[in-house]
C-alpha positions as CSV (number, residue, x, y, z in Angstrom):
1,X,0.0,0.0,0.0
2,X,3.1,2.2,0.7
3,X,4.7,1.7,-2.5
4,X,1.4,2.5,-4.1
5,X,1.2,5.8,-2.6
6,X,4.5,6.5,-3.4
7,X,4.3,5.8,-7.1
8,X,0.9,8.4,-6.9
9,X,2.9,10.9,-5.4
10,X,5.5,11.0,-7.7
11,X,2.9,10.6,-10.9
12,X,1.8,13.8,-9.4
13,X,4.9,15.3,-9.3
14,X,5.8,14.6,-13.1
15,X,2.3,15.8,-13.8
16,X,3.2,19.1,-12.1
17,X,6.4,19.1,-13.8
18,X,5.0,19.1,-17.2
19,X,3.5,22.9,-17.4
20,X,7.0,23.8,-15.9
21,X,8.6,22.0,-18.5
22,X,6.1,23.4,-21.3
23,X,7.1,27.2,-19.8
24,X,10.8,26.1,-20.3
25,X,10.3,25.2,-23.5
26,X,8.4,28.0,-25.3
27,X,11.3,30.3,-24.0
28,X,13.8,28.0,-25.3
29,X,12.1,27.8,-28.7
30,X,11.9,31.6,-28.5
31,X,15.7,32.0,-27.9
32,X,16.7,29.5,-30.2
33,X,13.9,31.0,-33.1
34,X,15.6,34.9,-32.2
35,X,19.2,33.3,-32.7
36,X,18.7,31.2,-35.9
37,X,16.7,34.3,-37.2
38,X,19.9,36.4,-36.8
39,X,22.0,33.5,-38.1
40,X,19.8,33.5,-41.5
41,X,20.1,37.0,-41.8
42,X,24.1,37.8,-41.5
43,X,24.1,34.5,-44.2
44,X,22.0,36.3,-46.8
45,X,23.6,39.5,-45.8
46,X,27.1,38.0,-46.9
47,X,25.7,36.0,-50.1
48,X,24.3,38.9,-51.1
49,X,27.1,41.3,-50.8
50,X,29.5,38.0,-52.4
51,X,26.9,38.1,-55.5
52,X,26.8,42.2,-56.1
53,X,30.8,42.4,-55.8
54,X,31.3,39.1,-58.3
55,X,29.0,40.5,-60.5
56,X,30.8,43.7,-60.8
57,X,33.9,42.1,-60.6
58,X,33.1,40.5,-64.2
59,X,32.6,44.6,-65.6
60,X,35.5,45.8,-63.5
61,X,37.9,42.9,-65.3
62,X,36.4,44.1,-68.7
63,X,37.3,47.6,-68.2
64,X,40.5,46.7,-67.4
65,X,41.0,44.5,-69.9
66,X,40.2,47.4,-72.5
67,X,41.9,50.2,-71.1
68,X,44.3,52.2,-73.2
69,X,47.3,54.3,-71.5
70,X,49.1,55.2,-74.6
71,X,47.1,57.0,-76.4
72,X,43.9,57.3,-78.7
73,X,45.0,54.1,-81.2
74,X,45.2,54.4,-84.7
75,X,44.4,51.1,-85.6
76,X,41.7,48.6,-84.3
77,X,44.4,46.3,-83.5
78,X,44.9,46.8,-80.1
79,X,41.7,46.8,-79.2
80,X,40.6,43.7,-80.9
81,X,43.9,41.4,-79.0
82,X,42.5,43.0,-76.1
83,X,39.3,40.9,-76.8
84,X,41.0,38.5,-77.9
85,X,42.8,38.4,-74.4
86,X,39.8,39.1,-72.9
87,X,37.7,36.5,-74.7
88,X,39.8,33.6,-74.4
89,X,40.1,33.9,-70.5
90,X,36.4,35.2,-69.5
91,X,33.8,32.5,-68.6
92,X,31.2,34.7,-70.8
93,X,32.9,36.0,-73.9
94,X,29.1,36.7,-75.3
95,X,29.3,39.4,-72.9
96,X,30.6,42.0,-75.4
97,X,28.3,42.8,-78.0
98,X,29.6,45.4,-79.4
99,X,32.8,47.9,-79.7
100,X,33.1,51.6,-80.1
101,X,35.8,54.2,-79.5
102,X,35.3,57.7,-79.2
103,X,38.0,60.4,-79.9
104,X,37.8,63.7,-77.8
105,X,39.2,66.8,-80.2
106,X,41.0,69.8,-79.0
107,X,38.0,71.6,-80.6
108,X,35.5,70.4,-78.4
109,X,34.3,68.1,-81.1
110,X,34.6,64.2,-81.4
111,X,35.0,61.4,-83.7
112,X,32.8,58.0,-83.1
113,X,34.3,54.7,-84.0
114,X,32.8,51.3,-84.5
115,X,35.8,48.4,-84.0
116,X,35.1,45.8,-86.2
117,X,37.1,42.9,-84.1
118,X,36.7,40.3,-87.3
119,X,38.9,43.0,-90.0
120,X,40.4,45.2,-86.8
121,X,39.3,47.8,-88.8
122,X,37.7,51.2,-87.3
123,X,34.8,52.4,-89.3
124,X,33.5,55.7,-89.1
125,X,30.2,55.7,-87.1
126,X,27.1,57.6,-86.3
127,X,26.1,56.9,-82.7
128,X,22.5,54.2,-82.3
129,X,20.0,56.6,-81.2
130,X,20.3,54.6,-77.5
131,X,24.2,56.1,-77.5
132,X,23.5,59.5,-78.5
133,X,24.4,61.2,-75.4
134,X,27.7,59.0,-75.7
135,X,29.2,62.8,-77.1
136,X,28.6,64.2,-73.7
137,X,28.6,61.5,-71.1
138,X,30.4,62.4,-68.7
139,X,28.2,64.8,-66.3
140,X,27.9,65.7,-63.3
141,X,25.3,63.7,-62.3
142,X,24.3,60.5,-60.5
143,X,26.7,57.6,-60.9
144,X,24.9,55.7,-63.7
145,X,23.5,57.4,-66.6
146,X,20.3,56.3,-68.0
147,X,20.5,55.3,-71.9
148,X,17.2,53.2,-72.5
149,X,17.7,49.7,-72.0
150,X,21.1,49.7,-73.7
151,X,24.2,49.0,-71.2
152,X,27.2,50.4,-72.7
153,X,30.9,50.7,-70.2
154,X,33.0,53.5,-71.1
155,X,36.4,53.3,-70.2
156,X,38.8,56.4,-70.4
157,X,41.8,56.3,-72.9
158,X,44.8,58.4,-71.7
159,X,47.3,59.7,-73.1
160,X,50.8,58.8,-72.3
161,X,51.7,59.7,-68.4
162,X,54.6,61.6,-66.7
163,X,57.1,60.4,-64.3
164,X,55.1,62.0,-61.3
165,X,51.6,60.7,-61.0
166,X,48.5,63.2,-61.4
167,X,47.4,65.2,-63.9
168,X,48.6,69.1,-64.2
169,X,45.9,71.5,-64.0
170,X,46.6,72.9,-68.0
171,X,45.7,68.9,-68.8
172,X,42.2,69.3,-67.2
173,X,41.8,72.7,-69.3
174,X,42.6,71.4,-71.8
175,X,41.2,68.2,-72.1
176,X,38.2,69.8,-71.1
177,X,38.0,66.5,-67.8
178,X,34.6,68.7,-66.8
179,X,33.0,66.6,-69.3
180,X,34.6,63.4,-67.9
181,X,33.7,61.0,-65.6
182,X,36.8,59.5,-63.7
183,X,35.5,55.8,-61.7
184,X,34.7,56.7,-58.3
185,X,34.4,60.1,-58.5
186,X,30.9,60.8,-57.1
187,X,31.2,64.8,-57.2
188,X,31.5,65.3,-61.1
189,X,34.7,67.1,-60.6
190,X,37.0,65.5,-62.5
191,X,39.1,64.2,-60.0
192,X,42.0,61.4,-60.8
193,X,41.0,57.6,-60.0
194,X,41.8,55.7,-57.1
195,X,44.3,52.7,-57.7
196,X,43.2,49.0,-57.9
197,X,43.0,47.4,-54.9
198,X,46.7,48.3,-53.7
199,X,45.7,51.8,-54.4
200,X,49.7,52.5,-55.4
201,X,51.1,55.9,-54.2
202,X,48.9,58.8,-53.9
203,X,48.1,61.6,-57.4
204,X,50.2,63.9,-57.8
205,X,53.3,62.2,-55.0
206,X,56.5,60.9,-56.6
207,X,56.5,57.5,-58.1
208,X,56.3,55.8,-61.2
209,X,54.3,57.5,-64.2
210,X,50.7,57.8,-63.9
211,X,48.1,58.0,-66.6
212,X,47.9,61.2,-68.6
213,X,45.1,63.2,-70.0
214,X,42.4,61.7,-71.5
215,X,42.4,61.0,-75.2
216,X,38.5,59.6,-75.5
217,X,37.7,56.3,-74.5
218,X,36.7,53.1,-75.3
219,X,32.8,52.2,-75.4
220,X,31.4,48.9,-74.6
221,X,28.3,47.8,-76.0
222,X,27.4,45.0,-72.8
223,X,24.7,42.4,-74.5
224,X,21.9,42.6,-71.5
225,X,20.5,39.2,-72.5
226,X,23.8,37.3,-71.9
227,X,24.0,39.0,-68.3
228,X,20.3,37.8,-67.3
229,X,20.7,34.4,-69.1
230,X,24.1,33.3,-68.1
231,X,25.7,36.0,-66.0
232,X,23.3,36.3,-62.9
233,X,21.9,32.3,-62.6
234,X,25.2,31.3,-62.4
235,X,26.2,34.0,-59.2
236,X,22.7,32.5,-58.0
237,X,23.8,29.3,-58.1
238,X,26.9,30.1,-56.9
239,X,26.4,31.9,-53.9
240,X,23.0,30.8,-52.7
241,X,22.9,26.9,-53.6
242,X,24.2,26.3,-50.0
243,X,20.5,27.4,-49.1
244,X,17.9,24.9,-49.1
245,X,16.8,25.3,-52.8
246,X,13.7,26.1,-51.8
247,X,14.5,28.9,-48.8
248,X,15.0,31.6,-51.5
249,X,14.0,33.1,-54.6
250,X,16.0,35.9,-56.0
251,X,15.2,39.0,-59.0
252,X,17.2,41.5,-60.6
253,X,15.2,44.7,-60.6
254,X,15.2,47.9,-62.8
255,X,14.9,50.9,-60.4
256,X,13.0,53.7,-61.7
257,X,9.6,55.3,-61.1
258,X,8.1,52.1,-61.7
259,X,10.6,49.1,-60.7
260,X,10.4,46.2,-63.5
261,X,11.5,42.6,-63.1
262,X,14.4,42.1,-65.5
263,X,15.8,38.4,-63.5
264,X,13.8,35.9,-61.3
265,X,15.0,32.8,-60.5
266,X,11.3,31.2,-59.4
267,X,7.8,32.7,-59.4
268,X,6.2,36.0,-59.9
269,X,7.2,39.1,-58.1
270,X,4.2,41.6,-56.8
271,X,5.1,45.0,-56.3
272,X,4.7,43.9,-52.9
273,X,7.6,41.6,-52.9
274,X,10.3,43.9,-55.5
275,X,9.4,46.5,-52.1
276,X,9.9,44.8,-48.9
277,X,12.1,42.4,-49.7
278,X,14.7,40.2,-47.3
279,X,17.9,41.3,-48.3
280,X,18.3,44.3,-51.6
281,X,21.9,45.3,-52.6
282,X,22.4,47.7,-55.7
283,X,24.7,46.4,-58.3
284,X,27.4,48.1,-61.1
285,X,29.4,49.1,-57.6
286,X,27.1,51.7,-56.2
287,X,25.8,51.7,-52.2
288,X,23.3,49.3,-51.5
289,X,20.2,51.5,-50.7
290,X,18.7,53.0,-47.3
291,X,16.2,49.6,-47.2
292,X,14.9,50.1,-50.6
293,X,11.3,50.3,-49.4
294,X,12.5,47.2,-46.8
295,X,14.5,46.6,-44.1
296,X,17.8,47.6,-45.6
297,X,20.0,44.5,-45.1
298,X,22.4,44.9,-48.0
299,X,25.9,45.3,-47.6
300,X,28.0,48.3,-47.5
301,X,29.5,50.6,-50.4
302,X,32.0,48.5,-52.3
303,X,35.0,49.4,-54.7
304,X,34.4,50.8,-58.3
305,X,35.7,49.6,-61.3
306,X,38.0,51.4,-63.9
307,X,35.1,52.6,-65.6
308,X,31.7,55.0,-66.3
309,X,28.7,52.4,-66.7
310,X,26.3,54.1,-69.0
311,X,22.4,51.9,-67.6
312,X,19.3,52.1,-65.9
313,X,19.8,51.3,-62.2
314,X,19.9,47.2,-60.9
315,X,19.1,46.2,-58.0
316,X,19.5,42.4,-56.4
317,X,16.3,41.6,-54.6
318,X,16.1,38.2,-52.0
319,X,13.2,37.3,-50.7
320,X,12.3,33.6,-48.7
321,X,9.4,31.5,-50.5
322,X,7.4,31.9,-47.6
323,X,6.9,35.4,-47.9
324,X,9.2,37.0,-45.6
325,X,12.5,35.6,-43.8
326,X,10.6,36.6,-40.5
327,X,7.2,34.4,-41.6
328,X,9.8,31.5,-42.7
329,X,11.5,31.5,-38.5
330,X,7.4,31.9,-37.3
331,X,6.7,28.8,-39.3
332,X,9.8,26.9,-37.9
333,X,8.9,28.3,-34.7
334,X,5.4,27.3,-34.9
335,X,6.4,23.7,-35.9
336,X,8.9,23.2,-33.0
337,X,6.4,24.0,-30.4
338,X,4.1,22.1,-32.0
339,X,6.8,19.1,-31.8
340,X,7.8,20.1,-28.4
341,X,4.2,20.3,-26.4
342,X,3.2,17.1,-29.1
343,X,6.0,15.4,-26.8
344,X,5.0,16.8,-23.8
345,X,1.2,15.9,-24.4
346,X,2.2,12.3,-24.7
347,X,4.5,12.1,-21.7
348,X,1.1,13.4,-19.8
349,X,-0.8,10.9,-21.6
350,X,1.5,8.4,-20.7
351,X,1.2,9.0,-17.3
352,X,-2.3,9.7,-16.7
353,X,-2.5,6.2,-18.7
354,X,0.0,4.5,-15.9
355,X,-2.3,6.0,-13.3
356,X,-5.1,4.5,-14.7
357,X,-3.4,0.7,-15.6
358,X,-2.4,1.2,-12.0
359,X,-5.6,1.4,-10.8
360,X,-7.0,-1.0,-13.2
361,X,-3.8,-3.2,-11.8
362,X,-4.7,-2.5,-8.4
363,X,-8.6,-3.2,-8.6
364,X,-8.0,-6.6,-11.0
365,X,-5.8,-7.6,-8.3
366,X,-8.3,-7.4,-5.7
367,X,-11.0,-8.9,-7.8
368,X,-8.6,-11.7,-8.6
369,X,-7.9,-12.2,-4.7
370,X,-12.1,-11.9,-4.5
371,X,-12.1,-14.7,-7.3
372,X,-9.6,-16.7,-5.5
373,X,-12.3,-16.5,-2.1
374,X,-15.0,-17.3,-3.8
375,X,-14.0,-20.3,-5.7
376,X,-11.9,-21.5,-2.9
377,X,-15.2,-20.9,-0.7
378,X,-17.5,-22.4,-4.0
379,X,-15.0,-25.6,-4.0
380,X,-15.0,-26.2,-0.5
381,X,-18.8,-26.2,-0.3
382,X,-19.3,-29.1,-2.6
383,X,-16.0,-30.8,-1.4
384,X,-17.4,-30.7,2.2
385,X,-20.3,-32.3,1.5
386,X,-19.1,-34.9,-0.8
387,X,-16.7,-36.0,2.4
388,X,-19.7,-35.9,4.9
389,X,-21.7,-38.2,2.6
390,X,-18.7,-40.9,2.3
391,X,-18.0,-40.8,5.4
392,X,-21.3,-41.4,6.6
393,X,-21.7,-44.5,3.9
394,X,-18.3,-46.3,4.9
395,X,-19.0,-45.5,8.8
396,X,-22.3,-47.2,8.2
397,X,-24.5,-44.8,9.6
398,X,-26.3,-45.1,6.7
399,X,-27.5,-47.9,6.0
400,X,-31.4,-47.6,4.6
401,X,-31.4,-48.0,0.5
402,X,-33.5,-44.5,0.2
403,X,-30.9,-42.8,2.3
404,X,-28.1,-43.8,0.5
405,X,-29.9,-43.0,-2.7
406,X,-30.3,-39.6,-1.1
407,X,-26.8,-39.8,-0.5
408,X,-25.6,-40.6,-3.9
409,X,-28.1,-37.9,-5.3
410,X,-27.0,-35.2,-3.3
411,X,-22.9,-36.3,-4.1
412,X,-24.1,-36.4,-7.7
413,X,-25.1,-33.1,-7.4
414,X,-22.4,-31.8,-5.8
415,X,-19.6,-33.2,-7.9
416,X,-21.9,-31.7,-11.3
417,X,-21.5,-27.9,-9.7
418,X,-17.4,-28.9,-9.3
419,X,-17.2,-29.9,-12.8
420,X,-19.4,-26.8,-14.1
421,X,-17.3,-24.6,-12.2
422,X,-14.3,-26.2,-14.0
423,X,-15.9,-26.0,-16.9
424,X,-16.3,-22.3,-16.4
425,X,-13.0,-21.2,-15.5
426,X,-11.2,-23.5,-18.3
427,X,-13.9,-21.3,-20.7
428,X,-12.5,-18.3,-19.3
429,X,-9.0,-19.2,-19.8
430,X,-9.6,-20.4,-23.4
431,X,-11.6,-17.2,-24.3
432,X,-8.8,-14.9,-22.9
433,X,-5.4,-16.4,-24.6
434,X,-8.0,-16.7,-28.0
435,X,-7.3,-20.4,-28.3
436,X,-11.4,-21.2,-28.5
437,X,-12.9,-21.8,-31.8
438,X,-16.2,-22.4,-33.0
439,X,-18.4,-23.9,-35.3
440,X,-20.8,-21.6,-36.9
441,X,-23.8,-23.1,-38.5
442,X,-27.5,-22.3,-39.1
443,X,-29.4,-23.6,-35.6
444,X,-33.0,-23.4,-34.3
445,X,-33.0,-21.0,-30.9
446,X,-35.8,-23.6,-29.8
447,X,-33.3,-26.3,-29.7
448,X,-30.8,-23.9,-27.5
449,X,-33.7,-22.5,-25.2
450,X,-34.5,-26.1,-24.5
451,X,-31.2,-27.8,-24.0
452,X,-30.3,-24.8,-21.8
453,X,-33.4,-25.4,-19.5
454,X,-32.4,-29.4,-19.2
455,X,-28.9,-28.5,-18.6
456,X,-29.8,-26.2,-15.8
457,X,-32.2,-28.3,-14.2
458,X,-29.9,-30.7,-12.3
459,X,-28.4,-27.3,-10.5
460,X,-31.8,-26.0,-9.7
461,X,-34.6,-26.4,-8.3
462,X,-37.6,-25.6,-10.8
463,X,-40.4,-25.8,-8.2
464,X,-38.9,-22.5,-7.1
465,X,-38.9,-20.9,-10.1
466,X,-41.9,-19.8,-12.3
467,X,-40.2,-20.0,-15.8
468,X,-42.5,-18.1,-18.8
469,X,-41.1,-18.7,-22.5
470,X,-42.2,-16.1,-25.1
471,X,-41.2,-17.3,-28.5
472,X,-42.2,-16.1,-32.4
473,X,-43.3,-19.1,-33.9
474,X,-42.0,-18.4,-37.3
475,X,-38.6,-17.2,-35.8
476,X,-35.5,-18.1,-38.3
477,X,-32.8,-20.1,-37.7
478,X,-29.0,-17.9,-36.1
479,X,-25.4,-18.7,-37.3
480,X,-24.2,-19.4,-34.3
481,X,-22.3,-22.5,-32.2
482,X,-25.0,-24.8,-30.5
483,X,-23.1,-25.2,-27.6
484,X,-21.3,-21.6,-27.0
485,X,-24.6,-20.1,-27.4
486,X,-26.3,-22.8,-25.2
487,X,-24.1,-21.9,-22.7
488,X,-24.5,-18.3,-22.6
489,X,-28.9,-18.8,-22.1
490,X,-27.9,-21.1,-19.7
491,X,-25.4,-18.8,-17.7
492,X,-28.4,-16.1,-18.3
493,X,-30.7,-18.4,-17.0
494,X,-28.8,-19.4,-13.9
495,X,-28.0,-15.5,-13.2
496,X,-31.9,-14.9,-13.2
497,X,-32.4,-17.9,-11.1
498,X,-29.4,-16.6,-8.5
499,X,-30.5,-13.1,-8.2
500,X,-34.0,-12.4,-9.3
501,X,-35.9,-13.8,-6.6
502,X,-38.8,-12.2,-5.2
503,X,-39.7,-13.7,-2.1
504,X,-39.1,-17.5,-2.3
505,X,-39.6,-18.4,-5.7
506,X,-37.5,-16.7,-8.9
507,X,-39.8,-15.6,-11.8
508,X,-37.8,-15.8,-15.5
509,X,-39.1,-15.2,-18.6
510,X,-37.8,-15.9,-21.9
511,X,-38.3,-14.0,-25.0
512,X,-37.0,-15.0,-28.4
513,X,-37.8,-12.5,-31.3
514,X,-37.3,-11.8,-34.4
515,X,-35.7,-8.3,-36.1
516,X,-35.9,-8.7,-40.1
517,X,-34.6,-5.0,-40.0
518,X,-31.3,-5.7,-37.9
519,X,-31.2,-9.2,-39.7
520,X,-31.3,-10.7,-36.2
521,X,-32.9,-12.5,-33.5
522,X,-33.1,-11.6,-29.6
523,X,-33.4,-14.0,-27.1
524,X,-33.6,-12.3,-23.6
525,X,-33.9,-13.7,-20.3
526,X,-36.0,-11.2,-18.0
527,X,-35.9,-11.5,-13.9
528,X,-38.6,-10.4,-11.8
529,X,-36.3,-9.3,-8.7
530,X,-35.1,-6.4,-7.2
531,X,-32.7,-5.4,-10.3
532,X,-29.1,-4.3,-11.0
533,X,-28.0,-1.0,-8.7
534,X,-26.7,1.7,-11.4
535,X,-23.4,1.9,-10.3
536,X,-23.2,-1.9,-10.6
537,X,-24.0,-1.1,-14.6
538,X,-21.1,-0.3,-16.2
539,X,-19.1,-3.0,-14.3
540,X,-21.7,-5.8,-15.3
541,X,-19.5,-7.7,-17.9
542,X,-16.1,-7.4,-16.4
543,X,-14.8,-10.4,-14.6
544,X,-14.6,-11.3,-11.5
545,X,-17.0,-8.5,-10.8
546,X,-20.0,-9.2,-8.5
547,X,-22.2,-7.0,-7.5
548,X,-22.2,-4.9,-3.7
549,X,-25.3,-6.1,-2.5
550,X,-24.7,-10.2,-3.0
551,X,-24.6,-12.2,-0.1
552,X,-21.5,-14.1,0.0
553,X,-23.9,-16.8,0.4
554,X,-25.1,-16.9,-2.8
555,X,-23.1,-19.2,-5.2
556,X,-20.9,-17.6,-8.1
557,X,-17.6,-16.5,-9.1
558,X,-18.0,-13.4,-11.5
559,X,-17.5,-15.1,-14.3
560,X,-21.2,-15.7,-16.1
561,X,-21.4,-12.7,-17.5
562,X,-18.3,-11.5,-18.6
563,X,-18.0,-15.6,-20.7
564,X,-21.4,-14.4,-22.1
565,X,-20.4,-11.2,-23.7
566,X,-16.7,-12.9,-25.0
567,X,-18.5,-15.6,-26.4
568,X,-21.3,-14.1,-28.1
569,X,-19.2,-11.4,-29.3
570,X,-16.7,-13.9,-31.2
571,X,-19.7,-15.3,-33.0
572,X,-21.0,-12.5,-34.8
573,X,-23.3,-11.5,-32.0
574,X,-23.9,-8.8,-28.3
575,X,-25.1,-8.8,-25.0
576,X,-27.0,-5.9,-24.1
577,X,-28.3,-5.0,-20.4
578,X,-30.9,-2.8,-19.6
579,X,-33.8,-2.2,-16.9
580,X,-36.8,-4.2,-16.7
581,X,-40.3,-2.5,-16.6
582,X,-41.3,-4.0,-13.4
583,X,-38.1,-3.7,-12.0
584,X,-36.0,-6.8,-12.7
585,X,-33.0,-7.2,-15.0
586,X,-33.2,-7.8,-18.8
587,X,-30.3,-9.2,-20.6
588,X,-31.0,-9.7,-24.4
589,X,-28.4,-11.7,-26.7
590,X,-28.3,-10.2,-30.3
591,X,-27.5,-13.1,-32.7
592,X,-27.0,-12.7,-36.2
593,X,-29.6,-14.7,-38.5
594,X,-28.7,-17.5,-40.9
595,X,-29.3,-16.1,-44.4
């Protein structure tokens, strides 16, 4: 009894434990969400700022690769073995789609040139209308210049440089370098560019010679198609397969008063999405934007290339599939809770489950030890009497024939009720491991109602009982096991007999009918005695179980009704309880009909 207090008290403890737990946990999950959200975002940060600079690393390496420090040329060759130098090292040599050069005179005028790379000829060209204001590019205005959608590079041919670095003041008067646009210089005033990434010894300081005036430049036609088709999927793959493949979508956007989807790499973009997007970095080397309508998670300013691009503005756009990378963590989130109080559910489960087994432990137990009285007490009954009768017939006290026909009666009866309570507990041990079979055939309940009545007879006295039977007389045959269901009326019967006395004699009726609707027939076996106490009723057909109220002088074991229901239920069939009108029980066996 100790131990089973014990193992109550600390059920209860776990049970209190689990809302503690469930508290822990959400805060946890919380923690854990806030961290992996700021994980996600510093990753998409950095992919982002990896895919802007590579991309402009590909423009910066073609502006270098064209640049001219000696000079307006006078042929195309030089030029066209820079593309060939070019070409023949550069993942995308489709890239160039075209090649112009464009000579600055001391007049103010200018020659335009179109390189033909197959002859390295120059031919004498009129600008396309998209490269009209090629003749004055170089204003002081915003970084790129906006020529339709043509993308053209221009990249600055100087003249041959002095030993000191810098230009003099006469050369910017003379070369007119208002009109120029060095890289990098975001003022417009014609300042010198910044070295490559060593940056080399500051304009104007001593060191080795530096880049001269400016003799025109060198205009690069950039084919737009080959950068969406093959340029940007293949930074996309390369910087954001280490995603799931599925976390991300990205888009190259066309800034402007109206922003237009030039790139996407899945899906449609709403005006919704190209405006509040995850992470937005702007690309040909300018700052990434204040949030661009979002939460402003691109990187910083990066280095420029050697070179004025001449395009509408690009942006790089991320955005996660879910809809926001904030909506994609809720979801996780959402999920591990979901995961962690599923957990936490079934550990409560589990234990409000031992509790019960325990209980159900603890009362099959006692009903077991109840079981073990009773047929202990039911065998020892019969046993006792058997012994007084034989002792009495071999001590001689009996010696008249009529008393030892009593005698032999009365041990006859007696060793009947041993073997039927045999009988009945080897039954309950068959039904339980599922070793009993039966035989199902077509039967007449006539036959089983009157077996049942001359198998009980022997056990009962019938001058004490006032037995009615009610049957249909055109009542079809039930599929059903003679003897199984012979044994359940006959349990019913001997139930009745037990406990629905009134006064000294037990009144039973029997009524078989027929249900063409249900396809079955009920037999029930009606009492005219006190009845079953209601909270007796839901315990009826569980064994061992005897009602409060019996005497412990009545006969029984708990078993009856519990065989009944098993054994009726593995034929087809069910037992059903319920109240008589007049007081008594009712128990009604549904068995199917033979077809």
């Amino acid at each position: 009894m100790a131990r089973a207090k014990s193992s109550l008290i600390l059920v209860g403890l776990l049970l209190i434990l689990l809302p503690v737990l469930a508290v822990l946990q959400y805060r946890w999950i919380g923690e854990v969400s806030a961290a992996e959200r700021d994980r996600l975002e510093s990753s998409l940060r950095v992919s982002s700022d990896r895919f802007a600079t590579d991309f402009d690393a590909e423009f910066s390496r073609l502006a270098n690769a064209f640049q001219i420090r000696d000079g307006f040329p006078e042929s195309a060759a030089p030029v066209a073995e820079r593309f060939q130098v070019w070409s023949e090292t550069n993942p995308y040599p489709r890239l160039v789609h075209a090649v112009y050069l464009l000579k600055t005179l001391r007049n103010d005028g200018s020659e335009f040139y179109r390189v033909d790379l197959a002859s390295r000829a120059l031919e004498p060209a009129t600008p396309p209308i998209d490269l009209e204001n090629i003749r004055d590019p170089f204003r002081r205005d915003p970084f790129n210049y906006s020529a339709g959608e043509a993308m053209m590079l221009v990249i600055p041919i100087f003249r041959p440089g002095r030993q000191f670095g810098g230009p003099r003041p006469e050369d910017f008067r003379q070369g007119r370098p208002d009109r120029y646009r060095w890289p990098g210089d975001r003022s417009g005033r014609g300042q010198a560019p910044e070295r490559g990434p060593g940056r080399g010894p500051n304009p104007g300081g001593p060191g080795p010679a530096g880049p001269g005036p400016i003799d025109g430049a060198v205009v690069i036609e950039v084919d737009r198609d080959i950068v969406l088709n093959e340029l940007v999927p293949a930074l996309a793959e390369r910087h954001f397969s280490s995603h799931d493949e599925s976390a991300y979508r990205i888009a190259v956007v066309a800034k402007g008063d109206k922003p237009r989807v030039l790139y996407s790499s899945a899906g449609q973009w709403k005006p919704d999405d190209v405006s509040k997007p995850d992470a937005a970095v702007n690309l040909f080397g300018s700052q990434r934007p204040a949030g661009f309508g979002g939460r402003g998670r691109g990187p910083g300013p990066r280095g420029l290339f050697q070179g004025s691009l001449i395009s509408e503005p690009w942006q790089l756009v991320v955005k996660h599939r879910a809809g926001s990378l904030e909506k994609a963590v809720g979801e996780t989130r959402t999920r591990s809770m979901v995961i962690a109080f599923g957990i936490l559910l079934v550990l409560g489960a589990g234990l409000i489950t031992l509790v019960i087994s325990s209980q159900r432990a603890h009362t099959l137990g006692k009903l077991q030890m109840e079981f073990a009285a009773g047929v202990s007490h039911e065998l020892r009954t019969p046993l006792a009497v058997i012994r007084s009768a034989a002792h009495n017939l071999r001590s001689g006290i009996v010696r008249d024939k009529e008393d030892v026909e009593q005698y032999a009666t009365i041990v006859q009866q007696e060793a009947r009720r041993l073997s039927d309570m045999v009988e009945e507990v080897l039954l309950y041990a068959e039904t339980q491991s599922g070793r009993k079979k039966y035989t199902l055939e077509a039967i007449d309940v006539n036959e089983v109602i009157e077996r049942a009545i001359t198998n009980l007879s022997p056990t009962i006295d019938l001058e004490q009982c006032e037995l009615t039977s009610r049957i249909d007389p055109d009542l079809p045959p039930v599929k059903a096991d003679a003897g199984a269901l012979t044994q359940c009326v006959q349990n019913l019967l001997s139930n009745a007999f037990k406990y629905g006395k009134s006064g000294d004699k037990a009144k039973i009726d029997i009524v078989a009918q027929n249900d063409p609707g249900a396809k079955e027939v009920r037999v029930s076996v009606i009492d005219h005695g006190p009845g079953i106490d209601a909270a007796d009723q839901r315990q009826l057909f569980e064994a061992f179980y005897r009602g409060r109220d019996v005497g412990s002088n009545v006969p029984g074991n708990g078993l009856g009704l519990h065989l009944v229901k098993r054994i009726v239920q593995a034929q087809g069939g069910r037992v059903t309880y319920s109240p008589a009108p007049h007081g008594g029980a009712s128990f009604t066996l549904h068995i199917p009909a033979a077809l």
